[in-house]
TIKE-830436 format. One record per residue (C-alpha): residue number from 1; residue in one letter; x, y, z. Coordinates in steps of 0.1 Angstrom, whole numbers, plus 5000, padded with zeros to 4 digits. Layout:
BEGIN
i	aa	c1	c2	c3
NUM	a	X	Y	Z
...
//
This chain:
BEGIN
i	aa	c1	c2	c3
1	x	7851	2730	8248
2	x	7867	2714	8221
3	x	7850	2707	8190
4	x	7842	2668	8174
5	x	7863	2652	8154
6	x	7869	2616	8142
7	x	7897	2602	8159
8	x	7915	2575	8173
9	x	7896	2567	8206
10	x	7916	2532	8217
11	x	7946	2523	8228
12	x	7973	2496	8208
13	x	7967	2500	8174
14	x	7998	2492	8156
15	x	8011	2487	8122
16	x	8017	2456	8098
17	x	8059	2454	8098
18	x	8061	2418	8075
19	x	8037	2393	8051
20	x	8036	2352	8046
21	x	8031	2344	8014
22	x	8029	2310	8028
23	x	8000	2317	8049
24	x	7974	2335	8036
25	x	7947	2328	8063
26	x	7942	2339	8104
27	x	7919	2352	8136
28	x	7930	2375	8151
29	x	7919	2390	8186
30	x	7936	2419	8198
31	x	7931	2439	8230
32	x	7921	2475	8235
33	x	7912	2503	8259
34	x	7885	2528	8254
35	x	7899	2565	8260
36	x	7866	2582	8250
37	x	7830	2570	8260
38	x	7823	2549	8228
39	x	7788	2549	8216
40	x	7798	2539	8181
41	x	7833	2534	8161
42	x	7849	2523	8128
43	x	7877	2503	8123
44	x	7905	2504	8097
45	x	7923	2472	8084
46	x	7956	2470	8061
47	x	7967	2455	8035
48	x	7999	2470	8036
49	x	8032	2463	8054
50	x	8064	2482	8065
51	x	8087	2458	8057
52	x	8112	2462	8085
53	x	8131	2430	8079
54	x	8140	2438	8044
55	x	8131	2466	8023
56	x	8121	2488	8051
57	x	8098	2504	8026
58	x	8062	2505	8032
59	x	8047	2476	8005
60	x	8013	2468	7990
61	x	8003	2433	7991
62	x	7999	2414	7959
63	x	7964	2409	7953
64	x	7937	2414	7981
65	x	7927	2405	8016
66	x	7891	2402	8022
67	x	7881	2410	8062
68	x	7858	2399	8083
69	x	7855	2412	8118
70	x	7836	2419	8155
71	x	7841	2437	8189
72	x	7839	2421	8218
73	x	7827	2439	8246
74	x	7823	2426	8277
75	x	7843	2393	8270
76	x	7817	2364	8255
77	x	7793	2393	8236
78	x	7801	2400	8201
79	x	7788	2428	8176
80	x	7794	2423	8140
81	x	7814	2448	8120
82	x	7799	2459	8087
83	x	7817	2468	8052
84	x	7793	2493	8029
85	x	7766	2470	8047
86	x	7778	2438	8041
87	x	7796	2414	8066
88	x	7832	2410	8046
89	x	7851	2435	8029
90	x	7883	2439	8006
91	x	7914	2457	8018
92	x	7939	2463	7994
93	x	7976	2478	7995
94	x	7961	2510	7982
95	x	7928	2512	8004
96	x	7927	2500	8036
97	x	7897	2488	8047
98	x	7875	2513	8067
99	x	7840	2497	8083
100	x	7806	2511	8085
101	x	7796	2526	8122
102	x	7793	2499	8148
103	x	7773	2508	8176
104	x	7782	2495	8209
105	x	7783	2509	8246
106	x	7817	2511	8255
107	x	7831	2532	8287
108	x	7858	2555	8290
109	x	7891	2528	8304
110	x	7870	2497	8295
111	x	7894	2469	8280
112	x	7875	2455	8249
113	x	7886	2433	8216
114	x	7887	2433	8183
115	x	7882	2400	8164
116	x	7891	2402	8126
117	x	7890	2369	8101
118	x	7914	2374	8073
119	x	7916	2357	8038
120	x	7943	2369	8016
121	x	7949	2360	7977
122	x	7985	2364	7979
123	x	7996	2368	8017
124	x	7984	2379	8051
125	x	7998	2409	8072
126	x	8011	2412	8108
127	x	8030	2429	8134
128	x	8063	2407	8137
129	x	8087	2402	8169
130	x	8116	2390	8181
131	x	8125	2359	8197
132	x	8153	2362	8227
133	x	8150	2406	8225
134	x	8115	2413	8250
135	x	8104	2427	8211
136	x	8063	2416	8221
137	x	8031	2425	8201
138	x	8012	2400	8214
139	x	7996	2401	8249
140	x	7986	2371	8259
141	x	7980	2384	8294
142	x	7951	2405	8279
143	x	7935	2379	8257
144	x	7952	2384	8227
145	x	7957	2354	8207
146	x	7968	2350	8166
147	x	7962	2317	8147
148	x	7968	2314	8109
149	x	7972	2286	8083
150	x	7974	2280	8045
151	x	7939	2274	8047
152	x	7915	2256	8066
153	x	7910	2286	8096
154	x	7876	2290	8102
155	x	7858	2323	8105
156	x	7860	2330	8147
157	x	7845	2367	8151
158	x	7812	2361	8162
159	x	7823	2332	8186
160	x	7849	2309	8194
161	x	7884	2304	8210
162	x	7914	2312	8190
163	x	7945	2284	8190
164	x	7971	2307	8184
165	x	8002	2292	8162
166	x	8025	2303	8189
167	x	8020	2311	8224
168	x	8060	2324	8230
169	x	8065	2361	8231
170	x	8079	2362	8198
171	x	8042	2357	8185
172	x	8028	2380	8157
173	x	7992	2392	8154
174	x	7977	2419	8131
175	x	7958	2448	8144
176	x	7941	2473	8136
177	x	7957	2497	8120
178	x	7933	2525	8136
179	x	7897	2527	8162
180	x	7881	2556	8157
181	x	7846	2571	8171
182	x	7839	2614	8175
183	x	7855	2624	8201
184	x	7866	2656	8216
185	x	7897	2643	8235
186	x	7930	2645	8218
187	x	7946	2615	8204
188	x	7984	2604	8194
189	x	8003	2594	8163
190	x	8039	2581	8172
191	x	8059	2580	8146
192	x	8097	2566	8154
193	x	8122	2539	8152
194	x	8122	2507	8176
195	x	8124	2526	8208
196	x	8090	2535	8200
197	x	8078	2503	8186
198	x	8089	2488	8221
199	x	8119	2466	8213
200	x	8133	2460	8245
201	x	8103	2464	8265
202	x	8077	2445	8286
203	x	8040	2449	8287
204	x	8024	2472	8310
205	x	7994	2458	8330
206	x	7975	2477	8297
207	x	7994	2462	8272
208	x	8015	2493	8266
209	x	8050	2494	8253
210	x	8080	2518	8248
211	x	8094	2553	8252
212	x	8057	2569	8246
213	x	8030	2547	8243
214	x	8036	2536	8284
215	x	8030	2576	8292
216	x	8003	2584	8268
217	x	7983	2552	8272
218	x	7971	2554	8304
219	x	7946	2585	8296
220	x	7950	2590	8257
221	x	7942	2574	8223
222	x	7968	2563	8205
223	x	7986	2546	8169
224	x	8013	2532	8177
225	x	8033	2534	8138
226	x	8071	2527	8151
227	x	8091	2507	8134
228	x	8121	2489	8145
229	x	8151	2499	8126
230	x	8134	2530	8110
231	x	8157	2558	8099
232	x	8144	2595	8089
233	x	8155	2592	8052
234	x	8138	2556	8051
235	x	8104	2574	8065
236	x	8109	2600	8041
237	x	8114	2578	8011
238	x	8083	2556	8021
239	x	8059	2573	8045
240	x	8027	2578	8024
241	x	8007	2553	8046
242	x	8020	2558	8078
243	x	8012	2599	8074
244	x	7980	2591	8065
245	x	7968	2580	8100
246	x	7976	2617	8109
247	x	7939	2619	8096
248	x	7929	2601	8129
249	x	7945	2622	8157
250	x	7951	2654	8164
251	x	7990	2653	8179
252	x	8023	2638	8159
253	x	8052	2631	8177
254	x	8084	2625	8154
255	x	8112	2605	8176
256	x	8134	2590	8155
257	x	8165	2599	8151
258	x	8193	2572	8169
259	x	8196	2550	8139
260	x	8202	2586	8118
261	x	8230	2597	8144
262	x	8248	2565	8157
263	x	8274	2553	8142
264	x	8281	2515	8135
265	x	8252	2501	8124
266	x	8239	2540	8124
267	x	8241	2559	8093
268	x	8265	2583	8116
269	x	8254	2617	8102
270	x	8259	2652	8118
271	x	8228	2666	8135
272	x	8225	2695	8114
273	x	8218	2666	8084
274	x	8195	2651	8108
275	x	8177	2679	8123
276	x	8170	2690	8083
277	x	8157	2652	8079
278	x	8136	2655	8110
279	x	8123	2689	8095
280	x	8113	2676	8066
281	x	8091	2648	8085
282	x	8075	2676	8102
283	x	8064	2691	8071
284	x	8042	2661	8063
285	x	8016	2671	8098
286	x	8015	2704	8085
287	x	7979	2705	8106
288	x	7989	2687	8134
289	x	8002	2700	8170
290	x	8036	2681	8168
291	x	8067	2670	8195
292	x	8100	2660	8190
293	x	8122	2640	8223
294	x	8154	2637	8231
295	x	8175	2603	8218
296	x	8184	2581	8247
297	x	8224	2567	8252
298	x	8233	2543	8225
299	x	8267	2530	8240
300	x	8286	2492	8246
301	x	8298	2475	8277
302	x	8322	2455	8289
303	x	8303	2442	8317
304	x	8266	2445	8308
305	x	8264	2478	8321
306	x	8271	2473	8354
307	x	8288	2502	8360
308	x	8303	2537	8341
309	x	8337	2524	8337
310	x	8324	2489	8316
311	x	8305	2516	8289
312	x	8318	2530	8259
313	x	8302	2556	8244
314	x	8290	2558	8203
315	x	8318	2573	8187
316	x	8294	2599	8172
317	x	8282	2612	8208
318	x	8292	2643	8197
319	x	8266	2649	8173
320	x	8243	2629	8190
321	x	8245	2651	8218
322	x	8247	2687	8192
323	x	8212	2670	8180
324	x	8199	2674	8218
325	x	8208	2700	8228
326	x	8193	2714	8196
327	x	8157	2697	8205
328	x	8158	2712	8232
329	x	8165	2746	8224
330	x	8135	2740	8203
331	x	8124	2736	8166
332	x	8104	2750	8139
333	x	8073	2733	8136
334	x	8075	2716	8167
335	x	8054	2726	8203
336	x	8080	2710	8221
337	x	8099	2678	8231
338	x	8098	2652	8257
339	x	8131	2649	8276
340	x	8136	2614	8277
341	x	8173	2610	8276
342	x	8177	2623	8305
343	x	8160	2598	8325
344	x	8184	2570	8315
345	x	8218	2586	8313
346	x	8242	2590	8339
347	x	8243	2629	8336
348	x	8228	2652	8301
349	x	8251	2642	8276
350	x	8271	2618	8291
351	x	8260	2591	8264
352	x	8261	2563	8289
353	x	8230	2547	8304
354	x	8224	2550	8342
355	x	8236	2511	8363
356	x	8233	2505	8398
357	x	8255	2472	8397
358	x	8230	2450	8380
359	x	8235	2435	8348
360	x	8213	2451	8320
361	x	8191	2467	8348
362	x	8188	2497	8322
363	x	8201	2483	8293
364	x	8208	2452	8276
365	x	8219	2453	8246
366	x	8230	2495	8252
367	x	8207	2510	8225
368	x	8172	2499	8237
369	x	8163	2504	8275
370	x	8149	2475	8291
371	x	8117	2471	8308
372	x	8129	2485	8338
373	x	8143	2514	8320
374	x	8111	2518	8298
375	x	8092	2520	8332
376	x	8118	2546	8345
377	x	8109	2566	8318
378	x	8070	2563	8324
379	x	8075	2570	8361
380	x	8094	2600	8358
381	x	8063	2617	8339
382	x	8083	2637	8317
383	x	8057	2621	8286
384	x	8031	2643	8297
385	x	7998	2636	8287
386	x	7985	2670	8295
387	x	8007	2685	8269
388	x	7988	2670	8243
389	x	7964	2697	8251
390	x	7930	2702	8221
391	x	7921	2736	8239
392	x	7913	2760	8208
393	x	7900	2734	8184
//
């Protein structure tokens, strides 16, 4: 039998990716599912940011945010989170904010919330999305709701009915940027660009998005810390808080690699720069079981993918396609990979994404897959869940 360890043992936490400096108050309630019987937990709140719409550097906010927070379980009853005993505490870009042991009774694939009050000095953090792209972080389908102001928001964890700002699904919300409890089952850190953070996608009936979190949700804990528009060399410049949630699982899974290879908006390098890049990443889960995947088509169309004749492939398929077949030959410091391209191309290596006639069935932009696609790849199984195997530990 495996042995304890804290780790992650929910579902949909996610990373801050931008800041208002405008607004520097908001309730949150974000929506989880317990992958462990929970008898008690802790949960960690940010005051840091990965600044994907700028910088794309991973920044500190100015000052502090002071936390308040609860879990919901069933829906209607509340138990109050504690900081070193106290009901607030103080997050700051250097510290996140870790609570004391909460005890509360939740079973194995029980949905269950997390309410958290913020007040910042300086500016609050979120997880930011798209309007017009299917780019969602807020589930409104599963009770998740994010209201903020200037001021004048008034503490909701311990009761209430959040009015969230928005209620498109371009809405932001900040969660928890970790749930953890002792546990014996494994647990997931997925590092990668977009394609991981979901961009594209739609939410399962569990709230789950993208190329990995739609597999390895269903039975398995998991951080969600992709980032759209995230580059290896970016990750390696400014990574120090996003490694550090390796602390909380025990699997890494390093996918991203498009924006590295594509050219265009890519930075259009060979693999073997890439592959080094990817190796270096690696390096930073030294104690970690980690996986790699394959990259998916990133091609354009004449005729929103329709058909093969209407694509045109990246004009660095080459070495996208060298950097495949090299995952899945298989690399150092890597257990294995997930072959996901293969599910949406027309045939290994083709570089075009599979159509059956319909506009932007798989595709519809020709670097993200669409919902449909995203559920392809979740239906196929090749994300095994079993692979993430703690037998030994």
């Amino acid at each position: 039998m495996p042995s304890l360890y804290l780790g992650q043992v929910a579902t949909r936490c996610r990373i801050p990716t931008n800041l208002s400096t405008t607004n520097k108050q908001a309730n949150a309630r974000t929506m989880h599912i317990a992958r462990d019987d929970i008898t008690s937990l802790k949960i960690e709140l940010p005051a840091w940011f990965w600044y994907r719409t700028s910088t794309k550097l991973e920044t500190s906010v100015t000052g502090s945010i002071t936390y308040k927070a609860s879990i919901e379980y069933p829906a209607g009853t509340f138990t109050q989170v504690l900081f070193a005993s106290a009901t607030s505490g103080i997050a700051t870009g250097a510290v996140p904010l870790l609570s004391d042991w909460v005890n509360v009774n939740i079973p194995k694939g029980a949905k269950f919330w997390v309410r958290s009050f913020a007040v910042a000095t300086h500016s609050i953090v979120f997880a930011d999305a798209t309007a017009g792209s299917n780019f969602w972080v807020c589930d409104f389908a599963n009770g998740e709701a994010y209201e903020y102001a200037a001021s004048g928001i008034t503490d909701k964890t311990m009761g209430g009915t959040l009015v969230p700002n928005k209620t498109t699904n371009d809405a932001p919300i900040c969660h928890p940027t970790a749930i953890i409890g002792m546990t014996r089952n494994a647990s997931v850190l997925l590092i990668g660009d977009s394609r991981v953070a979901g961009f594209g996608d739609l939410f399962n009936a569990v709230g789950d998005t993208g190329e990995l979190a739609r597999s390895i949700g269903p039975s398995l804990a998991y951080i969600n810390a992709g980032s759209a528009g995230d580059t290896l060399s970016e990750f390696i410049a400014s990574h120090t808080r996003r490694a550090a949630l390796q602390s909380y699982c025990s699997h890494v899974v390093v996918q991203t690699a498009i924006n590295a290879l594509r050219s265009g908006t890519g930075q259009n390098k060979t693999a073997a720069t890439v592959l080094g890049e990817q190796q270096t990443i690696l390096g930073y889960f030294p104690t970690k079981r980690c996986y790699t995947s394959t990259s998916s088509p990133a091609s354009t169309s004449s005729n929103s993918w329709i058909n093969d004749a209407g694509q045109t492939v990246n004009t660095n398929l080459a070495q996208i396609n060298a950097y495949n077949d090299a995952i899945r030959a298989g690399v150092a410091n890597s257990l294995g990979f997930f072959e996901i391209a293969d599910q949406v191309s027309t045939a290994r290596n083709s570089g075009k994404w599979k159509f059956d006639g319909t506009a932007g069935k798989w595709t519809a932009d020709g670097l993200h897959a669409s919902a449909y696609g995203y559920q392809a790849i979740q239906d196929s199984g090749v994300v095994d869940p079993t692979r993430f195997s703690r037998a030994g530990l």
